[in-house]
Backbone as ProteinMPNN parsed JSONL, in Angstrom:
{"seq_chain_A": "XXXXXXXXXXXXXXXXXXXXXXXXXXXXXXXXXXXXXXXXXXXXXXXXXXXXXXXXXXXXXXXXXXXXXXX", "coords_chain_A": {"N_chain_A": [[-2.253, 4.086, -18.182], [0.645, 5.867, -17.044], [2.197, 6.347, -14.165], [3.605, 7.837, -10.919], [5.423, 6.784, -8.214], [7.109, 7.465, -4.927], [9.552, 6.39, -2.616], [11.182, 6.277, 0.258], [14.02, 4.669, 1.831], [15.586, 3.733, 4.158], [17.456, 2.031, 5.539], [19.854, 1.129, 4.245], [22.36, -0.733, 3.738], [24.857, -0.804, 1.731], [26.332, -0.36, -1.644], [25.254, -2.365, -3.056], [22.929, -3.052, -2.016], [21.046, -1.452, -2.853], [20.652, -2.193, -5.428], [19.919, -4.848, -5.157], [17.085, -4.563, -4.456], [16.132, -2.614, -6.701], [16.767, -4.131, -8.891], [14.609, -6.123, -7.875], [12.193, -4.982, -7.508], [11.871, -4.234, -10.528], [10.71, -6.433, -11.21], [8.749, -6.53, -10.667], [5.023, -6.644, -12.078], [4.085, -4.313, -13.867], [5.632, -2.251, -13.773], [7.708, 0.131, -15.391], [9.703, 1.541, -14.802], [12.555, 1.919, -12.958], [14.481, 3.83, -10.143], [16.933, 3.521, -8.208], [18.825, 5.136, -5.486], [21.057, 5.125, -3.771], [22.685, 6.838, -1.557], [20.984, 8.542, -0.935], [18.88, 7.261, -0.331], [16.595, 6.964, -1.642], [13.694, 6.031, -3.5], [12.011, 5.814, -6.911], [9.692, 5.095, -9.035], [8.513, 4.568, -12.155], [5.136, 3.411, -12.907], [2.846, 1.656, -15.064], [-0.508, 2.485, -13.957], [-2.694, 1.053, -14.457], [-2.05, -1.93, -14.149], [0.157, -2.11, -12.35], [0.0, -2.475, -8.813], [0.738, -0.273, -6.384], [0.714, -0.578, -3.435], [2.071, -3.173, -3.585], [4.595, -2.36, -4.315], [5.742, -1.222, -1.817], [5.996, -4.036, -0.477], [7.089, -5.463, -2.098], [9.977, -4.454, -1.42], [9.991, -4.543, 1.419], [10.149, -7.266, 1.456], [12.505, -7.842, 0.467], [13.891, -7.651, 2.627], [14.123, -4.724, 3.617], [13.18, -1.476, 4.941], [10.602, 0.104, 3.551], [9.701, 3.503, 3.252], [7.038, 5.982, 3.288], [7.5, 8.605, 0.601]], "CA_chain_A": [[-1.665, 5.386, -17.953], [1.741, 5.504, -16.31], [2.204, 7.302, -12.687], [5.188, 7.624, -10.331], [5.615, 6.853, -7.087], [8.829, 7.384, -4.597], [9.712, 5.681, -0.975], [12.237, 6.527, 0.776], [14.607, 3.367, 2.256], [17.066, 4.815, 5.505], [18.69, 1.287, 5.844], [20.473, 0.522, 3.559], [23.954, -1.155, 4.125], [25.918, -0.842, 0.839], [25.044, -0.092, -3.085], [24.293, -3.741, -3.689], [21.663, -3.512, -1.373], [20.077, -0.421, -3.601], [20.613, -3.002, -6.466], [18.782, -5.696, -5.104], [16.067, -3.788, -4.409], [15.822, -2.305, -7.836], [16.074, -5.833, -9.342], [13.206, -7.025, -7.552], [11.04, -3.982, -8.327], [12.14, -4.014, -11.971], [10.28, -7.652, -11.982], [7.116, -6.356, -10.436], [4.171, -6.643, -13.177], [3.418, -2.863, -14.574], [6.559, -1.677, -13.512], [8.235, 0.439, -16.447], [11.609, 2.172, -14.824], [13.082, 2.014, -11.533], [15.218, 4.07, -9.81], [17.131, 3.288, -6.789], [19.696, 5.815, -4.865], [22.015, 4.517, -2.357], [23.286, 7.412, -1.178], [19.81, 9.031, -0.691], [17.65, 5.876, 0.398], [15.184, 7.44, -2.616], [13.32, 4.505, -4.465], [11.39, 6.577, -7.726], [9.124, 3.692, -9.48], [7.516, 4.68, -12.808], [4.373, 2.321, -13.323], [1.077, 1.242, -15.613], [-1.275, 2.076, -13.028], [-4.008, -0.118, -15.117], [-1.796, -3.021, -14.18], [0.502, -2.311, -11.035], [-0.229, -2.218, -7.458], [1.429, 0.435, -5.6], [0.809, -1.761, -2.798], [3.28, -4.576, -4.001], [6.243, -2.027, -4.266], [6.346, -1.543, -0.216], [5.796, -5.348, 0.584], [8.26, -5.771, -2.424], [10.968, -3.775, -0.465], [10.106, -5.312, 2.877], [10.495, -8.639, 0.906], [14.243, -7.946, 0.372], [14.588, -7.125, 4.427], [14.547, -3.384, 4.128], [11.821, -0.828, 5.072], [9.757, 1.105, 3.013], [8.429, 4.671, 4.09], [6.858, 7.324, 2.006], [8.34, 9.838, 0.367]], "C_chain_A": [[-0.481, 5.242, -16.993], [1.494, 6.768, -15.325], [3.486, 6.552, -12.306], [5.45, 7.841, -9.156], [6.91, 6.668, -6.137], [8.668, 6.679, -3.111], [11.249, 6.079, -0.478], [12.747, 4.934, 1.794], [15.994, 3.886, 3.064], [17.778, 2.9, 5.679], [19.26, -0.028, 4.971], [22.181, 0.763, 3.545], [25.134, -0.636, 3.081], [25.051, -0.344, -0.579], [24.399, -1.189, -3.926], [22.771, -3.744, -2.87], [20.843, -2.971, -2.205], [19.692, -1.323, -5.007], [19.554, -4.098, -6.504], [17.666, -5.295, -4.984], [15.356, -3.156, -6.0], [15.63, -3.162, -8.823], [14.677, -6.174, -9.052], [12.052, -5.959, -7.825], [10.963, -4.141, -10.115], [11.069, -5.161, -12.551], [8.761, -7.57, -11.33], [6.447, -5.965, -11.663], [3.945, -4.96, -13.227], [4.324, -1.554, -14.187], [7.367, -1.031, -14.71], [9.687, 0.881, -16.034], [11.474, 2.072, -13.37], [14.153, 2.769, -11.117], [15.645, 4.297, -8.701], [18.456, 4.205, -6.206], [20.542, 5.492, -3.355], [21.725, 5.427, -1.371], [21.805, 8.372, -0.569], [18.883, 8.568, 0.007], [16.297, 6.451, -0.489], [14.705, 6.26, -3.534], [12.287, 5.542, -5.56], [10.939, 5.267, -8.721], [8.358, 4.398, -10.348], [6.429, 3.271, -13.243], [3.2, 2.329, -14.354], [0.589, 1.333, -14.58], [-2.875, 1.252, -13.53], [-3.468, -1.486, -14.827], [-0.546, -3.079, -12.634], [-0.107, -1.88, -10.179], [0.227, -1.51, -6.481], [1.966, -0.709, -4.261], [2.037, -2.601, -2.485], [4.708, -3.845, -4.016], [6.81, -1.583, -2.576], [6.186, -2.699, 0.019], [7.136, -5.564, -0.707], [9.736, -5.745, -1.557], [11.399, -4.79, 0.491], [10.234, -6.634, 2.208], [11.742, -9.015, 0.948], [15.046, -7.263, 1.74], [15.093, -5.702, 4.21], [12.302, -2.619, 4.237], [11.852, 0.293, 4.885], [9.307, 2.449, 3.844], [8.144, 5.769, 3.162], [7.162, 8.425, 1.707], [7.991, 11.075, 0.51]], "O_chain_A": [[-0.649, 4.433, -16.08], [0.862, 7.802, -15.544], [4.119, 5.58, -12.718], [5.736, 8.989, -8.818], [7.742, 5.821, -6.465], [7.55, 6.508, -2.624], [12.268, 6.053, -1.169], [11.896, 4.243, 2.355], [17.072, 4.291, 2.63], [18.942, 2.928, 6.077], [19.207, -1.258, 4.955], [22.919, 1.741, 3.427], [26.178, -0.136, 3.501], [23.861, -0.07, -0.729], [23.589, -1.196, -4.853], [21.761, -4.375, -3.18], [19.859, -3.637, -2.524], [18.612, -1.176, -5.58], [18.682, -4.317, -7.345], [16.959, -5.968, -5.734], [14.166, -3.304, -6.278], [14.648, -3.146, -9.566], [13.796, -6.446, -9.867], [11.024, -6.315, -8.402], [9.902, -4.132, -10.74], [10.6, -5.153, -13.689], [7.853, -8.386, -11.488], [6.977, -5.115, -12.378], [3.494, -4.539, -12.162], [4.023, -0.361, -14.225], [7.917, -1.989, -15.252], [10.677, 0.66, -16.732], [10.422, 2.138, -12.733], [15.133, 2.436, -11.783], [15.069, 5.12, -7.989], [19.439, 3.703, -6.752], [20.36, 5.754, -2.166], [20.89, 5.235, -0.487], [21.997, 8.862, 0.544], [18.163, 9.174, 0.801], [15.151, 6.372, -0.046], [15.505, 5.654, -4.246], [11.596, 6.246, -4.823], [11.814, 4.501, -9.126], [7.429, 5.002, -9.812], [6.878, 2.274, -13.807], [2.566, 3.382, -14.291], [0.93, 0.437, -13.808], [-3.875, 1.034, -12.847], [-4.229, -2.395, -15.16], [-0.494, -4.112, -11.967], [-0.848, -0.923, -10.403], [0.168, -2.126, -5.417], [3.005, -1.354, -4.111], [2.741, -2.674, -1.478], [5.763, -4.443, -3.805], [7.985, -1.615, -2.21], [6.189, -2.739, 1.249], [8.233, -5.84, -0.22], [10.394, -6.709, -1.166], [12.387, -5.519, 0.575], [10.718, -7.282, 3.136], [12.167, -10.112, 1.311], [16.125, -6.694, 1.902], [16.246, -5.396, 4.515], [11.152, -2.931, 3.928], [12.474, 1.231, 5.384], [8.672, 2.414, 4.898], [8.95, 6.325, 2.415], [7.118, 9.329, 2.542], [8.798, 11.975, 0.277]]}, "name": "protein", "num_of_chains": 1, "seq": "XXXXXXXXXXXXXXXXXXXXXXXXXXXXXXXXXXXXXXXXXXXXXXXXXXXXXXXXXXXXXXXXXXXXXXX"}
């Protein structure tokens, strides 16, 4: 069943940063769409929740040196 969870991301430098970020979510397992907003710091993550981890998309984040907080 797909679900959709958002995070909000306050530091972010430029719109590559929103990019990388959306890259590396895009390659998390049960991940179906991503959408990342610069200009907002809004992260909107549709997933399989039979197969992703919510979890994994804030340590994702913090993976690519920014920090996660909930929306």
């Amino acid at each position: 069943m797909s679900d959709t969870t958002q995070f909000r991301v306050l530091d972010f430098d430029c719109p590559t940063c929103a990019s990388t970020v959306e890259r590396a979510l895009s390659n998390v397992d049960g991940v179906q769409h991503v959408e990342v907003h610069y200009a907002t710091g809004r992260v909107e993550i549709e997933y399989d929740d039979s197969v992703a981890d919510p979890d994994a998309f804030a340590e994702t984040i913090e993976n690519q040196g920014y920090t996660p907080q909930p929306a």
